[in-house]
C-alpha positions in Angstrom: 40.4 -38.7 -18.9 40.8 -35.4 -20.6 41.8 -31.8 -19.2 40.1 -28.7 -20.3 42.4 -25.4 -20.1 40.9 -22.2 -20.2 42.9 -20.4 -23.5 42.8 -16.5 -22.8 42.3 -14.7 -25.7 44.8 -12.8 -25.5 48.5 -13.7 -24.0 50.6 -11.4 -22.2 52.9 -11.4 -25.3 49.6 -10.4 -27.9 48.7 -7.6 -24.9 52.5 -6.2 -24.7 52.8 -6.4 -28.8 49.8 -4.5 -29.0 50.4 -1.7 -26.5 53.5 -1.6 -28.3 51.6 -0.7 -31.4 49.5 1.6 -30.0 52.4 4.0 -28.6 53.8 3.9 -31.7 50.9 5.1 -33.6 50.6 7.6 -31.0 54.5 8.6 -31.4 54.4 8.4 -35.4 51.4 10.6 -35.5 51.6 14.1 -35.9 50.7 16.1 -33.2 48.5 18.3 -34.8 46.5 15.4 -36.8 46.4 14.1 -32.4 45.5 17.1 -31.5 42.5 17.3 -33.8 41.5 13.8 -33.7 41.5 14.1 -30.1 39.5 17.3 -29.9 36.7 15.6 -32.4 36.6 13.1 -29.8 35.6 15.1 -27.1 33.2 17.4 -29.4 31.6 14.4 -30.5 31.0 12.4 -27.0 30.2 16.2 -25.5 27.2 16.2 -28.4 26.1 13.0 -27.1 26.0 14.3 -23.5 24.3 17.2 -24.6 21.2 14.8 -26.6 21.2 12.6 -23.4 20.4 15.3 -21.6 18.0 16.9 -23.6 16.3 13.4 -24.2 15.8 13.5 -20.2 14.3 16.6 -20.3 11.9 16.4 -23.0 11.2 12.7 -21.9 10.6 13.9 -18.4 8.2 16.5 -19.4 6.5 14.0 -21.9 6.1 11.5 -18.7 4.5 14.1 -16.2 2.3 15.1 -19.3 1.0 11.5 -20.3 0.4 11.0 -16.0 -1.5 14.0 -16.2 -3.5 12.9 -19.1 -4.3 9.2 -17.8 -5.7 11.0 -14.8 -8.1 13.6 -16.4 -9.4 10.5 -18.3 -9.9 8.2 -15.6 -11.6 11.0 -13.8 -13.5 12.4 -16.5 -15.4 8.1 -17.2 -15.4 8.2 -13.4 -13.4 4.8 -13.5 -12.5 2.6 -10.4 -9.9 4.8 -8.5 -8.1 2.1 -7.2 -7.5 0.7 -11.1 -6.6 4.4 -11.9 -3.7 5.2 -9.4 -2.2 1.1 -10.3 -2.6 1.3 -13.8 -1.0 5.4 -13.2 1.8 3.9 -11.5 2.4 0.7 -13.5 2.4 2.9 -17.1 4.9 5.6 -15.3 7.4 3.1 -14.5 7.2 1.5 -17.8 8.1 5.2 -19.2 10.8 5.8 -17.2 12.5 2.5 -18.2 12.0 3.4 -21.7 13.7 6.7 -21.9 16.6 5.7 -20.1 16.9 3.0 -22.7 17.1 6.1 -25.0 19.6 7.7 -23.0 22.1 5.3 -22.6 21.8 4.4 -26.3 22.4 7.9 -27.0 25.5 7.6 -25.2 27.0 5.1 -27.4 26.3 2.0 -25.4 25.1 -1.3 -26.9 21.3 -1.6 -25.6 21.0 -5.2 -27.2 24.4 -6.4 -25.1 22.4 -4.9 -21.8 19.3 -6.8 -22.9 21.3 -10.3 -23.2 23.5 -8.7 -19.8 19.8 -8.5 -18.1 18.3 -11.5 -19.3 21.2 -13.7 -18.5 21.4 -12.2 -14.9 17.1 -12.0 -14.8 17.2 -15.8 -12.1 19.7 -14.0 -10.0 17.6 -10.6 -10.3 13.9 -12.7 -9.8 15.5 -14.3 -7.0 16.8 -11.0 -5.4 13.5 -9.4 -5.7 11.4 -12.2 -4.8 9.9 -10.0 -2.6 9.2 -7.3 -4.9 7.7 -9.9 -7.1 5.7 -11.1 -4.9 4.2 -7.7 -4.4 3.5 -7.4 -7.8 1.4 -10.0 -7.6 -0.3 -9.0 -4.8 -1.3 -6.0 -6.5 -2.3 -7.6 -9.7 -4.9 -9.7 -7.7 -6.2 -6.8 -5.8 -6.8 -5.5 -8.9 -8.6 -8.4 -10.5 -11.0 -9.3 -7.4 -11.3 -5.8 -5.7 -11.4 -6.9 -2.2 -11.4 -3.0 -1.6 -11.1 0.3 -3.2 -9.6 4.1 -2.6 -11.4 5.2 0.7 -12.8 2.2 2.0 -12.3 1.5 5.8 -10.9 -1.6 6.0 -8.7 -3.9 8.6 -5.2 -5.0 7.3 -2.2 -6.7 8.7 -4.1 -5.5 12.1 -4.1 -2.0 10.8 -7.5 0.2 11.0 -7.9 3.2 8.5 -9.1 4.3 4.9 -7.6 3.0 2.0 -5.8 6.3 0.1 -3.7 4.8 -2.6 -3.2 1.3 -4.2 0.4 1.4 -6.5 1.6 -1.5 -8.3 3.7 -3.0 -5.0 1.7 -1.7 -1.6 -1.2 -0.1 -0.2 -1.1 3.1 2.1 -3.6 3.3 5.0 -4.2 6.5 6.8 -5.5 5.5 10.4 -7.7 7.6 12.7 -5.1 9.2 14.0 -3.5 10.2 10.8 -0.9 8.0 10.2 0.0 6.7 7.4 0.8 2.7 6.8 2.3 1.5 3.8 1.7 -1.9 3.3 2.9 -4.5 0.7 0.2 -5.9 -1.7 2.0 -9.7 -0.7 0.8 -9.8 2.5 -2.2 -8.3 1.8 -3.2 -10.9 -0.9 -2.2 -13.8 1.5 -3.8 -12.2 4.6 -7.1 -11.8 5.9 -9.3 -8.5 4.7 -11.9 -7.0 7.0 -13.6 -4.1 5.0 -16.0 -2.1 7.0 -17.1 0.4 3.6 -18.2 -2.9 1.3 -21.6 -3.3 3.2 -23.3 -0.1 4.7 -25.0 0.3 6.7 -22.5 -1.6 9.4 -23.9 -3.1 12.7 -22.2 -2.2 16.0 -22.5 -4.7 19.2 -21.6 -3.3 22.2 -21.0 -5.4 25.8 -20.8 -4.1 29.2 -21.6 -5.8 32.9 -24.2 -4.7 35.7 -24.5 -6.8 39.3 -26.9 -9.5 39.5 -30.5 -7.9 40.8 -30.0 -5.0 38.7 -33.7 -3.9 37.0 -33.0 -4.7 33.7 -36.2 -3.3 32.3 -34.3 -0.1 33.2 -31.1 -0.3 31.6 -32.8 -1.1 28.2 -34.8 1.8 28.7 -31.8 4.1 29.3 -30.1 2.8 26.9 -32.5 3.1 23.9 -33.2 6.4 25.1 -29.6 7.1 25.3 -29.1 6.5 21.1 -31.5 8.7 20.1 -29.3 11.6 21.1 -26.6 10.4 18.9 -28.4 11.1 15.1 -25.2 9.2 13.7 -27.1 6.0 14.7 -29.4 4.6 12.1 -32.9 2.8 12.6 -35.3 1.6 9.8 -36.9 4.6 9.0 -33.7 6.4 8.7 -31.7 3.6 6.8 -33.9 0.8 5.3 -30.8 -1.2 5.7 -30.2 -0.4 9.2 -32.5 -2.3 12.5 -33.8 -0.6 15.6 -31.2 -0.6 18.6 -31.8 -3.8 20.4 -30.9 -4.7 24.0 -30.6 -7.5 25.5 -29.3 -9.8 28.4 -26.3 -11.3 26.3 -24.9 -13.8 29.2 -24.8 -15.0 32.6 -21.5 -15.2 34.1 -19.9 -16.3 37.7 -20.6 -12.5 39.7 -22.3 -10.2 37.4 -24.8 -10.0 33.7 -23.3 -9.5 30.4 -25.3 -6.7 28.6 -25.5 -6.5 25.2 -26.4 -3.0 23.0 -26.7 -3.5 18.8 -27.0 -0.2 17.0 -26.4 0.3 13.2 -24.2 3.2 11.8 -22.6 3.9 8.2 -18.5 2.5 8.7 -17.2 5.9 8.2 -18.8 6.6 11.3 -18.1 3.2 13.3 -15.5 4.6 15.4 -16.9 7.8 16.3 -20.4 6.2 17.5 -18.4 3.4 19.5 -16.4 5.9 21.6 -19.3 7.8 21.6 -21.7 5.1 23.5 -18.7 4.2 25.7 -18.4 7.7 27.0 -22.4 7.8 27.7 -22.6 4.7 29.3 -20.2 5.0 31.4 -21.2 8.7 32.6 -24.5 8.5 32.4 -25.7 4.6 33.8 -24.2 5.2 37.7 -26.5 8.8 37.4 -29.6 6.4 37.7 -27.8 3.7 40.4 -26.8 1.3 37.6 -23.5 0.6 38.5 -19.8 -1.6 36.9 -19.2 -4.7 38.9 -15.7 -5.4 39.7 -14.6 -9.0 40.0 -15.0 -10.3 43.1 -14.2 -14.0 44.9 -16.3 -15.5 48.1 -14.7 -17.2 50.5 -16.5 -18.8 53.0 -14.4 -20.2 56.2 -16.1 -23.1 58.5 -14.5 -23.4 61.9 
């Protein structure tokens, strides 16, 4: 069986001998020659300082120019705007890696020993920023497959809003009522994607109950009456993708009739048409005796 000992490379004694050394040096020197030495020192790492900084400036500047310039000529070929901002995004980062590269090699420091530092520690990094990585991903997918694009309405990790950027890690939503949601790319990859903006025009079904011997001839004639008011609703000789509204009795339940309403509308104006024909139903149907059933039990009791 053999023992392995760790050797250090250098003892106690070889550390003391050569601290002993260096104090000499420093004693047998002249104090002007220190002086000097000492003072080109300082000149010499305050130079470096002063071209690290300069290199962030300049590189900074260079940066924001080269975004600009991807931008004007995205826009100016009228490219996909959701490949613009992640490509924007992914080339800026790459940028800013590089120049402080250049910085800290400016400085003095080895960049090949942080490349081998950074390599050797990349499972413990990957691992770290599984999550991050995972993101990436996302994003990379998004990009190849285009599930949606920059200011499509879509339904996301059970957010509702338009799509206003798409970076290299998440997506930001900005929901009716102006919020916005920032969402990774993993979990949208993995998860499911309801986009209202890929197929306009977009169909809207609408449900609400009447009693049982309500005239039913009368609601569907208030209610197609009703959607001609709203212009936001589309037919087929508005829309040659769009139908006619259509009403009809939908289902028969225990104390009162399902109605159904189908109307077709672009998505950007789903919402706005929905609370639209929620308001006029409700207000206007018990104006002509059509009234809401509320749920009701009969008990009958024998003696």
């Amino acid at each position: 069986m053999f023992l392995l000992q760790s050797t250090p490379i250098f003892s106690a004694d070889t550390l003391a001998t050569k601290g002993t050394q260096f104090v000499e040096n420093i004693r047998n020197t002249p104090a002007n020659e220190l002086l000097q030495g000492t003072m080109s020192s300082v000149v010499k790492f305050g130079l470096k300082i002063l071209l690290a900084l300069l290199i962030y400036i300049v590189g900074a500047w260079l940066i924001r120019k080269i975004k600009k310039i991807i931008a004007a000529g995205f826009a100016k070929k009228k490219a996909d705007s959701t490949l613009a901002s992640f490509i924007q995004s992914f080339v800026t980062a790459l940028l800013w890696i590089v120049l402080i590269l250049a910085m800290v090699s400016t400085l003095g420091v080895n960049t090949t020993s942080i490349a081998a530092l950074l390599a050797a520690g990349g499972m413990a990094v990957g691992m770290a920023m599984s999550g991050t990585v995972q993101n990436f991903a996302g994003g990379l997918l998004l990009l190849a497959f285009k599930p949606f694009k920059v200011g499509d309405f879509v339904v996301v990790d059970g957010f509702f809003g338009r799509v206003s950027e798409i970076t290299i890690v998440h997506t930001k939503l900005v929901t009716t009522d102006n919020r916005e949601i920032t969402i990774p790319n993993g979990s949208i990859s993995t998860g499911t994607i309801d986009n209202y903006s890929s197929r306009d025009p977009h169909r809207l079904s609408l449900k609400f109950n009447v009693p049982y011997g309500t005239d039913f001839e009368q609601v569907k004639a208030l209610l197609l009456e009703m959607v001609k008011e709203q212009p936001l609703i589309l037919n087929k000789e508005t829309d040659p993708g769009a139908k006619n509204p259509k009403v009809y009795v939908d289902e028969l339940e225990d104390s009162s009739v399902k109605i159904k309403l189908r109307v077709w509308c672009l998505a950007k104006n789903y919402k706005k048409v929905e609370h639209w024909l929620n308001e006029k139903i409700y207000t206007e149907l018990p104006k002509h005796g059509i009234n809401f059933p509320f749920p009701q039990l009969d008990v009958h009791m024998k003696n």
